[in-house]
Each structure stands twice: as structure tokens, then as C-alpha cells.
C-alpha positions in Angstrom: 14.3 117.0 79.6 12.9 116.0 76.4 10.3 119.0 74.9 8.6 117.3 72.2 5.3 117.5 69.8 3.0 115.5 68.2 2.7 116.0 64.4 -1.0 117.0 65.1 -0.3 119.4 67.4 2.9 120.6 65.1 0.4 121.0 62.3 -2.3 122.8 65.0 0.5 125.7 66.5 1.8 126.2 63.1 -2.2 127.2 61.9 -2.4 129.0 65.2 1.1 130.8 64.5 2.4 130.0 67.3 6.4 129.7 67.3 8.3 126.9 69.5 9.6 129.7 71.6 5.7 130.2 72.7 5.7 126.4 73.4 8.8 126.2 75.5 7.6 128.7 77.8 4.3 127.5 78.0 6.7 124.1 79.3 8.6 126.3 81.3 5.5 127.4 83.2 4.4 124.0 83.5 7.5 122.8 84.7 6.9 126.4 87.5 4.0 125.4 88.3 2.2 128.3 86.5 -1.0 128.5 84.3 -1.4 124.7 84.2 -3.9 122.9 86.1 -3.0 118.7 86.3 -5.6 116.5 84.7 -4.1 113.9 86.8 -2.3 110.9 85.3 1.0 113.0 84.0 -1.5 115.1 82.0 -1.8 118.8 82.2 -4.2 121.9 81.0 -1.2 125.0 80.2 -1.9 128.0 78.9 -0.4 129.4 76.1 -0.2 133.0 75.5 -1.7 134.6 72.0 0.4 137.2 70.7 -0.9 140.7 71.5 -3.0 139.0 74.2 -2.8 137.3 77.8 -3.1 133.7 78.3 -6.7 133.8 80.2 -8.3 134.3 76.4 -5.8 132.5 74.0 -4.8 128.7 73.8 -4.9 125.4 76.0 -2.5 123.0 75.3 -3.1 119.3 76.9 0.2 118.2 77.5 2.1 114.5 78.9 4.7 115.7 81.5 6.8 114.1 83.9 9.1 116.3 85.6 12.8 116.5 84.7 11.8 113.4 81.9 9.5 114.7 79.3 7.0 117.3 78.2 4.9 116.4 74.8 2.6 118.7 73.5 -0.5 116.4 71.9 -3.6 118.5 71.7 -4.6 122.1 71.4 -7.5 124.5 71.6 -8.3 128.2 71.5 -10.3 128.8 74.5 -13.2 131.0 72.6 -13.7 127.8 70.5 -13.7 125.1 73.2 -14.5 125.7 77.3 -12.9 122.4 78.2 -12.6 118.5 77.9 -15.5 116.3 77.5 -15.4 113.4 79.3 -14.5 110.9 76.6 -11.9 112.9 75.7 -10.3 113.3 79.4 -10.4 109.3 79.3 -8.7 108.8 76.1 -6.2 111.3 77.0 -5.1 109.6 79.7 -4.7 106.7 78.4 -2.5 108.4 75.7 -0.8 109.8 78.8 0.0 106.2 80.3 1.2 105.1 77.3 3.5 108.3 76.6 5.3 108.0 79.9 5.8 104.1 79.5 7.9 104.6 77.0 11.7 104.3 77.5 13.9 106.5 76.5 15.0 104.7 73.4 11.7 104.0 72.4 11.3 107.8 72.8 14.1 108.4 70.9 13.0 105.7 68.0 9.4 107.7 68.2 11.5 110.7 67.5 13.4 109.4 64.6 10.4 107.9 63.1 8.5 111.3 63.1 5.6 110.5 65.7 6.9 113.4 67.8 8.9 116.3 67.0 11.2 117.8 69.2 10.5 121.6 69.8 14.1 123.5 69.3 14.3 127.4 69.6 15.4 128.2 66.2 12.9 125.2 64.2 9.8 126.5 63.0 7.9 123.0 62.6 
């Protein structure tokens, strides 16, 4: 499964200091079933854990998933700064979501290589 990042939310974890170890588990969790809540339309609400604090206090991540295919992180949000979605925003996520998972794998791939997303390795810091 590809774990990947949009270069806004690449730029938002890295202000947040979040590492990509904190993002793949917040993935992993998704992909359990825990602390994520579907928007519908492949899109999901996860929690992400802020260090030296649970994850009912800390981040939301709106991610594009589709199970054993992709996971790509596009938009984040400390919860003390933002309760939830608007409306508008719901909608134009999901459209971003449609479009996301239409894409094939090479075009995913091509995405990739042309710097829209950024895949989210272990060891890289971006």
C-alpha cells in the first residue's frame, strides 16, 4: 500500500513536528479501524497523537484511503484550533477524494515523481 503526503500537509506535520513515524501509525490505525471516523467517499477523520499527549486533544488528519491501495495524507488540524469541517470544505474534500482514488497506479506513481505527493518512509524527515 502506497502511504503518501501532499506537499501541504508535508509542510503542515513538519511545523507541527510531527515525524512520519507519527503518520504511519496514524495509517496503521486507519487501516485498524481505530481513531478514524469515515467522511464517506474514501475519506477519513484519523487522529494523530501529540507527543507528550493522547490523540483526543492533539491533531486530525483528513486523509484519502482505500484499503490495501492507498493512504494520502492532504489536510491537517490541531483540534484546539479547529472543532471540525465546514460544510464547503467536506464537499471539496471529497471531490479531491474522487479524484485521488481515480488515479491509476502510474499516474500515482508519475504524481510521485513530479512532487505532488510525497511518500512517507520511516527514516525521511520531509
Amino acid at each position: 500500500m502506497k502511504r503518501l503526503k501532499t506537499k501541504w500537509f508535508a509542510k503542515w506535520a513538519k511545523k507541527q513536528e510531527l515525524s512520519n513515524k507519527d503518520l504511519l501509525k496514524a495509517i496503521d490505525d486507519l487501516s485498524d479501524n481505530l481513531s478514524s471516523t469515515s467522511l464517506g467517499g474514501g475519506l477519513f477523520k484519523v487522529r494523530i497523537a501529540m507527543q507528550g499527549s493522547g490523540k483526543s486533544s492533539a491533531y486530525r488528519s483528513i486523509v484519502v484511503y482505500r484499503k490495501n491501495d492507498r493512504a494520502v495524507m492532504v489536510y491537517g488540524f490541531a483540534k484546539n484550533e479547529q472543532e471540525n469541517l465546514s460544510k464547503n470544505e467536506l464537499k471539496a474534500f471529497k471531490i479531491l477524494s474522487k479524484d485521488i482514488l481515480a488515479l491509476s497506479t502510474q499516474a500515482l506513481d508519475e504524481s510521485i515523481e513530479k512532487k505532488v505527493f510525497f511518500e512517507i518512509g520511516e527514516n525521511d524527515e520531509r
